[in-house]
C-alpha positions as a Python dict, from the first residue, in 0.01 Angstrom:
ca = {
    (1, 'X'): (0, 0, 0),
    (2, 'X'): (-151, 246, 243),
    (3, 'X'): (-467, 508, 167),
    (4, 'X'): (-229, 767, 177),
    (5, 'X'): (-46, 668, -87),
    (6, 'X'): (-327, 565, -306),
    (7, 'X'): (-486, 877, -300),
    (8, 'X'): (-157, 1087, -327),
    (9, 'X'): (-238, 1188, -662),
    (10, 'X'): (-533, 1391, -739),
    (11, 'X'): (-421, 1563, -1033),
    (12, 'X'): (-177, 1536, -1293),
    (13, 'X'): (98, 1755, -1536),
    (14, 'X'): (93, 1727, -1935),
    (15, 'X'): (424, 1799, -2022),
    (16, 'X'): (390, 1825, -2383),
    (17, 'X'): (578, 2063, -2561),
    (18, 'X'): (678, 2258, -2239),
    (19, 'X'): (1054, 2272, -2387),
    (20, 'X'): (921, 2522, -2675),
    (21, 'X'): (1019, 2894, -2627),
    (22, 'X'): (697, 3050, -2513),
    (23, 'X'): (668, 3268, -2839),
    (24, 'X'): (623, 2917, -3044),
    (25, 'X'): (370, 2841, -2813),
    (26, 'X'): (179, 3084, -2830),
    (27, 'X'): (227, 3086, -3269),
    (28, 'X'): (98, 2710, -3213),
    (29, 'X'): (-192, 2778, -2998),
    (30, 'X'): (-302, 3027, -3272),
    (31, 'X'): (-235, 2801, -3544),
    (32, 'X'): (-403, 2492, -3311),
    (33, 'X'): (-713, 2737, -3310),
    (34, 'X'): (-749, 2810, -3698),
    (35, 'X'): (-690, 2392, -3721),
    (36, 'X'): (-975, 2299, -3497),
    (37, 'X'): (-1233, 2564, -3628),
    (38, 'X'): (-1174, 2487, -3910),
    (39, 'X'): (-1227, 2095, -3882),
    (40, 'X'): (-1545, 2165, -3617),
    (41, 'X'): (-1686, 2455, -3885),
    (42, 'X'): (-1662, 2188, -4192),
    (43, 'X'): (-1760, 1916, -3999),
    (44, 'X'): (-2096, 2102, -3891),
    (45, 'X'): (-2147, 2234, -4246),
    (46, 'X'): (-2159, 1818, -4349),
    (47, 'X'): (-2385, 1762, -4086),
    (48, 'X'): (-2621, 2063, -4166),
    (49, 'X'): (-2597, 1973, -4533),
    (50, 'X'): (-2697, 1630, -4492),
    (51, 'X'): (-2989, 1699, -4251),
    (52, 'X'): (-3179, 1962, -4463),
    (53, 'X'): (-3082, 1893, -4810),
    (54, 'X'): (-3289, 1595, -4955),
    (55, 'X'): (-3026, 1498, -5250),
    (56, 'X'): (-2772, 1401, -4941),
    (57, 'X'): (-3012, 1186, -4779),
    (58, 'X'): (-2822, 894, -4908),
    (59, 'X'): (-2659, 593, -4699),
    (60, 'X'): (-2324, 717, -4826),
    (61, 'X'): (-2416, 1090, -4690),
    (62, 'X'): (-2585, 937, -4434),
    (63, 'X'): (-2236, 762, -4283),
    (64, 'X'): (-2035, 1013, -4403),
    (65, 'X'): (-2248, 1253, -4191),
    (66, 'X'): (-2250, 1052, -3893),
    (67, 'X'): (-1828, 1053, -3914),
    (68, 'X'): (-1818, 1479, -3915),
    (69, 'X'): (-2046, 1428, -3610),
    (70, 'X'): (-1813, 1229, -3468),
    (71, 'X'): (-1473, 1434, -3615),
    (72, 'X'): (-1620, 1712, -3379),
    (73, 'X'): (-1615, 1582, -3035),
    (74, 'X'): (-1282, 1352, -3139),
    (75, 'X'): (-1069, 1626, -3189),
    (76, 'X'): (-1260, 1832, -2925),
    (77, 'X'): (-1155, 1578, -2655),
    (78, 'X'): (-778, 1659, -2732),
    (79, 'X'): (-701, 1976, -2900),
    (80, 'X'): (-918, 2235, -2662),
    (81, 'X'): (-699, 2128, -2373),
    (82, 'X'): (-379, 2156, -2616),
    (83, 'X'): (-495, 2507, -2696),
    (84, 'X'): (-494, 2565, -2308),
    (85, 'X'): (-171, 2421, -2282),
    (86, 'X'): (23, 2654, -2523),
    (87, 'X'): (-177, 2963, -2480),
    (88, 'X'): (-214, 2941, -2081),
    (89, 'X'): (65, 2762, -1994),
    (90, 'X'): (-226, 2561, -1720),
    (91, 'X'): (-110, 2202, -1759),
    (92, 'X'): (-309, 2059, -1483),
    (93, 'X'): (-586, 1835, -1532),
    (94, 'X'): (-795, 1628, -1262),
    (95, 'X'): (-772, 1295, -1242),
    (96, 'X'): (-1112, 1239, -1309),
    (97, 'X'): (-1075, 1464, -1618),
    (98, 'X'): (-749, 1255, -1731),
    (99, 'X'): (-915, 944, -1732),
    (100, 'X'): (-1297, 1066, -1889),
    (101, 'X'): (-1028, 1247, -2207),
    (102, 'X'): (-871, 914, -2225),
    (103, 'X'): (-1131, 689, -2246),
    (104, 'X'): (-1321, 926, -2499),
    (105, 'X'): (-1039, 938, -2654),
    (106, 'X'): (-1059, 571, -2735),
    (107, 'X'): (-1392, 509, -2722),
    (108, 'X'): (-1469, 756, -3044),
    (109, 'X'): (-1151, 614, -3185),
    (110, 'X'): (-1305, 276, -3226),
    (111, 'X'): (-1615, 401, -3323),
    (112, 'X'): (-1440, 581, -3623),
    (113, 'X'): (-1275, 277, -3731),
    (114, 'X'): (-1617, 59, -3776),
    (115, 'X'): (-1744, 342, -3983),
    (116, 'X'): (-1422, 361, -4169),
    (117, 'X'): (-1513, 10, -4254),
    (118, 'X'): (-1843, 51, -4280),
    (119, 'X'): (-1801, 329, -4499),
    (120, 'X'): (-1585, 131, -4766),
    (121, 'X'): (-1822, -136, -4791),
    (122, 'X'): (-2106, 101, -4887),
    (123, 'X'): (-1903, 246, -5163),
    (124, 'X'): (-1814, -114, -5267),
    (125, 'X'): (-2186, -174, -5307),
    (126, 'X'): (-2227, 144, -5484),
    (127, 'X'): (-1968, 96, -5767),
    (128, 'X'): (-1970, -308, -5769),
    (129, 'X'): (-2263, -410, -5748),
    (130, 'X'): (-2450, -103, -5829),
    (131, 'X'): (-2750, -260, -5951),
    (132, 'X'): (-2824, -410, -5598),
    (133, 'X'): (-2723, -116, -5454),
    (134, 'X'): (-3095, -5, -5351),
    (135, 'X'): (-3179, -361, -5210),
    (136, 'X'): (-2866, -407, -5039),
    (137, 'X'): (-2814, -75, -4853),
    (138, 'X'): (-3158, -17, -4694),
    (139, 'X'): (-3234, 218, -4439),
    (140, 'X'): (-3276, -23, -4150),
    (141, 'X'): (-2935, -180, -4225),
    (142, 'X'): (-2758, 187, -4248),
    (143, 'X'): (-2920, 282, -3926),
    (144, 'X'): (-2812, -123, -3721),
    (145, 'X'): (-2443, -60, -3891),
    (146, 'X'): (-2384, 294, -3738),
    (147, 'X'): (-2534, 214, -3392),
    (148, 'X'): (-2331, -136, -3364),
    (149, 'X'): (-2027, 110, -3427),
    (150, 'X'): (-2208, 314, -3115),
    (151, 'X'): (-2230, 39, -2918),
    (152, 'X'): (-1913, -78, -2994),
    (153, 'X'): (-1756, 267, -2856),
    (154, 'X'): (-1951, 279, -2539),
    (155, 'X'): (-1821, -100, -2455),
    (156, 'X'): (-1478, 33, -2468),
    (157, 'X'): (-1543, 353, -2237),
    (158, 'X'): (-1716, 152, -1976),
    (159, 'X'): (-1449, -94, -1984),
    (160, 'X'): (-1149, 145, -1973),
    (161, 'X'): (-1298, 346, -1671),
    (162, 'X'): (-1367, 43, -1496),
    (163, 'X'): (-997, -39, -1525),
    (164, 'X'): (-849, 254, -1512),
    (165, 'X'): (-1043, 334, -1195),
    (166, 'X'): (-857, 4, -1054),
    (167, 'X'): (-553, 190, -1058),
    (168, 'X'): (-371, 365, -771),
    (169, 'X'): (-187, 659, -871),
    (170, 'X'): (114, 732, -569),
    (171, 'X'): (381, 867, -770),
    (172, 'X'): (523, 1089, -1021),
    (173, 'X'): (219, 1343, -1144),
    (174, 'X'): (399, 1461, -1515),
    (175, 'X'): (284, 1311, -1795),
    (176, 'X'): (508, 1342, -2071),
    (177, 'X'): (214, 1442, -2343),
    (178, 'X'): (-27, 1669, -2438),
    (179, 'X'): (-310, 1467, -2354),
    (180, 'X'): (-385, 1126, -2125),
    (181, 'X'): (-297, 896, -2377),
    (182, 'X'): (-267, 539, -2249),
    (183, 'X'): (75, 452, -2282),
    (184, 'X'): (157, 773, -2094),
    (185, 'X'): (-90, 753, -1819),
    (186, 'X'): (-115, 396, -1744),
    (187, 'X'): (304, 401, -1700),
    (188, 'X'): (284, 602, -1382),
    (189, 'X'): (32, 385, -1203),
    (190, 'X'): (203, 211, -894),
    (191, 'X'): (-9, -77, -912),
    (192, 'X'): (-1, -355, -1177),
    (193, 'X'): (-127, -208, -1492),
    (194, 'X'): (-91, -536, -1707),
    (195, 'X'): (-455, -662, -1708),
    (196, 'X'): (-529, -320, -1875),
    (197, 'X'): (-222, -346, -2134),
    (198, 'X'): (-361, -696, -2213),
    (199, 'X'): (-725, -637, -2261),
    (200, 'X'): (-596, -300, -2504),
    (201, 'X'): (-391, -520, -2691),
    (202, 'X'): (-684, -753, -2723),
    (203, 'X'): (-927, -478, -2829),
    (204, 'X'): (-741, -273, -2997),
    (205, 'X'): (-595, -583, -3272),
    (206, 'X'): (-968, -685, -3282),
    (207, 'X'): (-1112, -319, -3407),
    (208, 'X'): (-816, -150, -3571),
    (209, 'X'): (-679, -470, -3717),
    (210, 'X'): (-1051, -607, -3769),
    (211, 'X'): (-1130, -263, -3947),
    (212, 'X'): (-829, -237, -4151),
    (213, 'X'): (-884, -559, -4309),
    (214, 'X'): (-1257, -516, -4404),
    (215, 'X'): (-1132, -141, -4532),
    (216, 'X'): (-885, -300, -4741),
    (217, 'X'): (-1091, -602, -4893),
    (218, 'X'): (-1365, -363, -5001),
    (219, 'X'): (-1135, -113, -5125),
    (220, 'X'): (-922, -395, -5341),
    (221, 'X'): (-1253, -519, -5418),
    (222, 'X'): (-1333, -127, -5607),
    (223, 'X'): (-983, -112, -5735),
    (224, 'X'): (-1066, -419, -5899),
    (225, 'X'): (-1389, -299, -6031),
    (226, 'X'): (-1229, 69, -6156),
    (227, 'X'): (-971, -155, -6346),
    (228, 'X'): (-1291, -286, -6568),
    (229, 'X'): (-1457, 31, -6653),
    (230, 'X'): (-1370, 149, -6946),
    (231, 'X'): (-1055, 416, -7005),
    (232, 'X'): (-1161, 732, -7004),
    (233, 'X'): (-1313, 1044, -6744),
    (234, 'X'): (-1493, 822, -6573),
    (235, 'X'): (-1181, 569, -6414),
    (236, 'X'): (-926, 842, -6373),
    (237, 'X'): (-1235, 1035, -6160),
    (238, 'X'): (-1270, 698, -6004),
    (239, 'X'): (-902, 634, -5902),
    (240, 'X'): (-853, 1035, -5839),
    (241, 'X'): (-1120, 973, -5574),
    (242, 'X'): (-1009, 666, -5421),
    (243, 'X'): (-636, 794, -5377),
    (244, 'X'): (-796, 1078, -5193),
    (245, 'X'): (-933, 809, -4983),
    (246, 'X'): (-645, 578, -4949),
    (247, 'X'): (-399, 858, -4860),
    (248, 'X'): (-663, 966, -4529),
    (249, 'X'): (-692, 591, -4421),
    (250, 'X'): (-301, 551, -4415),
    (251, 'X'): (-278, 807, -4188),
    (252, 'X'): (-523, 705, -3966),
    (253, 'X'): (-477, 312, -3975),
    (254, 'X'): (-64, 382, -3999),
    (255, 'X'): (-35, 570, -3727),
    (256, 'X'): (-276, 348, -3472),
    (257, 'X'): (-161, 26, -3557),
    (258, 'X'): (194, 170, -3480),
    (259, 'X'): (87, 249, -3153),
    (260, 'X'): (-196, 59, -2977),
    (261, 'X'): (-196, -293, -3201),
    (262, 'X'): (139, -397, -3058),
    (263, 'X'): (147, -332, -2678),
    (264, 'X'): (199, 66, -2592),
    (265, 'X'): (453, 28, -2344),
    (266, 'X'): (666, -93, -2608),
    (267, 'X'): (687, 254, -2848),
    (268, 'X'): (883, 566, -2687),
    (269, 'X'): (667, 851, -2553),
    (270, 'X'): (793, 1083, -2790),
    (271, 'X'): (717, 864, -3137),
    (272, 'X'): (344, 833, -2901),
    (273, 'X'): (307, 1238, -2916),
    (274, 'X'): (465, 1290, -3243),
    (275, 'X'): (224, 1006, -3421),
    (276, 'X'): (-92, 1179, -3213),
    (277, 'X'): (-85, 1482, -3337),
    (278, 'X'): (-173, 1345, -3687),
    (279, 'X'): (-479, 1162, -3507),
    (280, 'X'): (-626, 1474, -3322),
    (281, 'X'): (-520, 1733, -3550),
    (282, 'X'): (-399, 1651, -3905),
    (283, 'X'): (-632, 1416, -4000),
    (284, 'X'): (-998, 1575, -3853),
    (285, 'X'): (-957, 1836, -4090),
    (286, 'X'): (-895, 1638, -4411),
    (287, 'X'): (-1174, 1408, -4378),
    (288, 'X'): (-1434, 1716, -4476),
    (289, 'X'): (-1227, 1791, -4785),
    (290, 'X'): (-1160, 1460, -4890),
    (291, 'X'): (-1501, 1303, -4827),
    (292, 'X'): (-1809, 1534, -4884),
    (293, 'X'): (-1692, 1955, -4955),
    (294, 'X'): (-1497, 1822, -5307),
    (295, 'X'): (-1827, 1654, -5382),
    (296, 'X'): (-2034, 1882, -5702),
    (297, 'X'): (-2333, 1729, -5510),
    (298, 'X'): (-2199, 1836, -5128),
    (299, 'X'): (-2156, 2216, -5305),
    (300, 'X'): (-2459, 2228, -5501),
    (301, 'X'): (-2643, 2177, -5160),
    (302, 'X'): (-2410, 2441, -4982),
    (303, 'X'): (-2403, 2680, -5258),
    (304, 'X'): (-2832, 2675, -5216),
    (305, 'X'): (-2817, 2698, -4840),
    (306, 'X'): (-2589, 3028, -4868),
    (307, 'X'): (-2847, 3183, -5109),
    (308, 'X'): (-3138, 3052, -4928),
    (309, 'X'): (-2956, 3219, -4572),
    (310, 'X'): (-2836, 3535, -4740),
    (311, 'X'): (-3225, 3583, -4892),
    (312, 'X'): (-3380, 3537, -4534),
    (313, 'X'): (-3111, 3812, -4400),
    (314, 'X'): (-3124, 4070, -4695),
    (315, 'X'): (-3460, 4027, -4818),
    (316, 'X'): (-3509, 4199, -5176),
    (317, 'X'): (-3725, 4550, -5150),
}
């Protein structure tokens, strides 16, 4: 192949939702917009919270924090270029840019997943073996889980720019998303891609599946210890709030193992986009609801941070 060719393509098109009449698009960008302040606003809040309230300084707050940290630049990698997309119309992107979204993309992706497992075997602790709960879930151990799921994120963006730098690009420049996805991306490479399909199939069976299977034992594990408390308030609370739970980790473990567990070449790009959106928009903005701002505790500490804020701007006479 000659160096013309490999370095035809510099930039590329996101085609996403360029069929919708320009008056949707714009209704979506606006919508896209209240979405993503809205998850990046409660997100912050839980971070805040957790930092300068003492009764959140919890390992439960403590991970949950760390995930609203994360929510934030997650859906930031995807949905401020979508809001370009439909409000603009400017569908370019570098390559450069194209492959740094996509391996973020993936790279916080798998870091969410260990602390959705991670996250479910704290509460298991909490409500199973609650009398250990102190000796089991000490700081040290909170601080080596979250920064193995760190570590584990930053092995997958080195090793997805390193491939997808190995790729020539000599082609077709439209990608038929809204963002670099992989399955999109990687199918308009004119060099063999399959090293990179292989070692994504690997990964991504080893964390999502990994993941999903810790998440469920622990969770099973709960359900089995709500089933032995007796009937009342405090099971139906208990159930109530691990519905709430169940119904956010479908979504997210649902839609990935649909896509990246079983190789991507093999699901259509418009199933890829359709099942995305719930993974950079829809889901984002339920974890702050279902995980801390329902919480009496999470609105106690809000609730004292508006008075403490409004006192410091209106001072009394």
């Amino acid at each position: 192949m000659g160096a013309e060719n490999e370095t035809a393509v510099t930039e590329f098109i996101l085609e996403g939702f360029s069929g919708l009449d320009q008056r949707l698009q714009l209704f979506l960008s606006l919508l896209l917009l209240l979405i993503y302040l809205t998850t990046v606003m409660g997100n912050a809040t839980i971070v805040f919270l957790v930092c300068v309230d003492h009764r959140l300084q919890t390992p439960m707050y403590f991970f949950i924090s760390n995930l609203a940290f994360l929510e934030i630049w997650f859906t930031s990698s995807t949905s401020i270029k979508l809001f370009v997309i439909l409000s603009s119309g400017r569908r370019t992107i570098s390559l450069s840019s194209c492959f740094a979204q996509c391996c973020f993309y993936f790279a916080l992706g798998s870091i969410e997943f260990v602390l959705l497992a991670v996250m479910s075997f704290d509460r298991y602790v909490a409500i199973c073996q609650r009398l250990r709960y102190a000796a089991v879930m000490k700081p040290q151990l909170c601080i080596h889980l979250v920064a193995a799921a760190w570590v584990i994120g930053i092995t997958v963006l080195s090793y997805r720019l390193v491939l997808l730098y190995k790729l020539t690009f000599c082609g077709s420049n439209k990608i038929h998303h809204f963002f670099c996805d992989n399955s999109p991306l990687v199918t308009l490479s004119c060099s063999d891609p399959s090293l990179l399909w292989k070692t994504d199939s690997l990964l991504s069976s080893v964390v999502i599946l990994g993941s999903f299977c810790f998440t469920l034992a622990f969770y099973m594990g709960i359900l089995f210890c709500i089933l032995h408390l007796p009937a009342g308030a405090g099971r139906k609370k208990a159930f109530a709030t691990c519905s709430s739970h169940l119904t956010t980790l479908a979504i997210a473990y649902g839609s990935c193992i649909a896509l990246y567990v079983r190789p991507s070449r093999d699901v259509s790009l418009e199933t890829n986009r359709t099942v995305a959106l719930l993974n950079t928009v829809l889901y984002p903005v339920l974890n702050p609801f279902i995980y801390s701002l329902r919480n009496k505790t999470v609105i106690l500490a809000l609730n004292k941070a508006i008075a403490r804020a409004t006192a410091q701007l209106f001072p009394s006479s």
